[in-house]
MISE-441405 format. One line per 8 residues: their letters; for each residue x, z, y of N, C-alpha, C. Coordinates in steps of 0.1 Angstrom, whole numbers, plus 5000, padded with zeros to 4 digits. Atoms other than C-alpha are relative to their C-alpha. Example, Ala and Ser with C-alpha at 12.3 -4.5 7.8 and 13.67 -1.06 7.14 Angstrom:
<pts>
AS = 5009:5000:4988:5123:5078:4955:5009:5000:5012  4991:5000:4989:5137:5071:4989:4992:5008:5011
</pts>
This chain:
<pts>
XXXXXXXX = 5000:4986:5002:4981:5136:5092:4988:5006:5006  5014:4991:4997:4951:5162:5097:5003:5014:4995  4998:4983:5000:4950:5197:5104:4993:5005:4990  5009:4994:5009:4933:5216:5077:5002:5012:5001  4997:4986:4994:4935:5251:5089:5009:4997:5005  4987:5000:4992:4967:5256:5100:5010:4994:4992  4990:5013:5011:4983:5229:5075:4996:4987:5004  5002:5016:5000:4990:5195:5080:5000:4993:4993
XXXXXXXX = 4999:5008:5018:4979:5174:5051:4998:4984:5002  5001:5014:5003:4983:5137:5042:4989:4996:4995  5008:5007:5004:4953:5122:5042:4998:4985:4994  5002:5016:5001:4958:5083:5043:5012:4994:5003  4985:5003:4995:4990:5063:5045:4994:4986:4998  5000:5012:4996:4989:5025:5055:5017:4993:4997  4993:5008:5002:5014:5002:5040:5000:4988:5002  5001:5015:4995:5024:4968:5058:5015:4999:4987
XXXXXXXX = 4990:5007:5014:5045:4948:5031:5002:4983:5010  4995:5009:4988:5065:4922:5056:5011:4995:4991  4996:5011:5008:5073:4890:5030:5011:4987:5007  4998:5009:4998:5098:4864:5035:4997:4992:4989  4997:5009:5013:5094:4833:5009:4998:4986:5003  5005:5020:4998:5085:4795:5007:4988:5002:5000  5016:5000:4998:5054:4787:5013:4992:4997:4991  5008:5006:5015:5047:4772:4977:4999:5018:4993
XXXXXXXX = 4999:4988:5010:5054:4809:4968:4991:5013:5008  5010:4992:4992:5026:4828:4991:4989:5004:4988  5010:5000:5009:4997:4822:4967:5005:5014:4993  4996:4993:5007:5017:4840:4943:5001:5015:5006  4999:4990:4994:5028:4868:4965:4984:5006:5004  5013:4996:4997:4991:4872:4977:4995:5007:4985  5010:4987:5009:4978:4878:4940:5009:5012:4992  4994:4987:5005:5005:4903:4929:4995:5012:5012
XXXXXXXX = 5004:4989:4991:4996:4920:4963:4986:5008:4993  5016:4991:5004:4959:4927:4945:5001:5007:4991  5001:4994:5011:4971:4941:4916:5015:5011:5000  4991:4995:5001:5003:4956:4925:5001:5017:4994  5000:4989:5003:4993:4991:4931:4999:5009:4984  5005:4994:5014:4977:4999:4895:5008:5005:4990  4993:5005:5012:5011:4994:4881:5012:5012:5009  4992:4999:4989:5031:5013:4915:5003:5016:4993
XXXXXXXX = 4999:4991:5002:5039:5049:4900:4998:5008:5005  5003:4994:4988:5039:5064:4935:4989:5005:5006  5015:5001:4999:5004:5051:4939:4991:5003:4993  5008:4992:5008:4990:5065:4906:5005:5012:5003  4997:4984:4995:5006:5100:4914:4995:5005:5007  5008:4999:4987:4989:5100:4946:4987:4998:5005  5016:5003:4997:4954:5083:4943:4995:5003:4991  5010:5003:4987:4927:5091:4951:4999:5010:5008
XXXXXXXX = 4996:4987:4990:4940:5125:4965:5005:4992:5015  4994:5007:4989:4956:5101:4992:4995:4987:5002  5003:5013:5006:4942:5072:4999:5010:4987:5009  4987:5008:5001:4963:5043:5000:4998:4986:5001  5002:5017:5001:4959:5007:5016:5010:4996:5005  4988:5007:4996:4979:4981:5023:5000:4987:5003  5005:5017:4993:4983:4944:5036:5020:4994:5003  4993:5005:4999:5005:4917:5036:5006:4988:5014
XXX = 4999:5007:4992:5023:4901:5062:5010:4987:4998  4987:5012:5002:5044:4863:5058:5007:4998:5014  4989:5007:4989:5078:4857:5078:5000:4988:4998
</pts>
């Protein structure tokens, strides 16, 4: 959040995405992570007024 006059506006939001799977099934999880967003509805609504990263982490 950031003051913009006297408003607080959403600039940048950070999403951790915290995976359980098999380990044969990472790869996979990794390349849907690169393409996910394009498809995320949330994430088109929103960017590039907001900008929007994200990372994955395996249990």
């Amino acid at each position: 959040m950031e003051l913009e006059g006297s408003t607080l506006v959403i600039r940048r939001i950070h999403v951790k995405l915290s995976l359980e799977c098999a380990p044969e099934q990472r790869e996979t999880a990794q390349r849907v992570h690169g393409f996910y967003a394009q498809n995320c509805p949330v994430y088109r609504s929103i960017h590039p007024q907001i900008a929007v990263t994200t990372e994955v982490a395996f249990r």
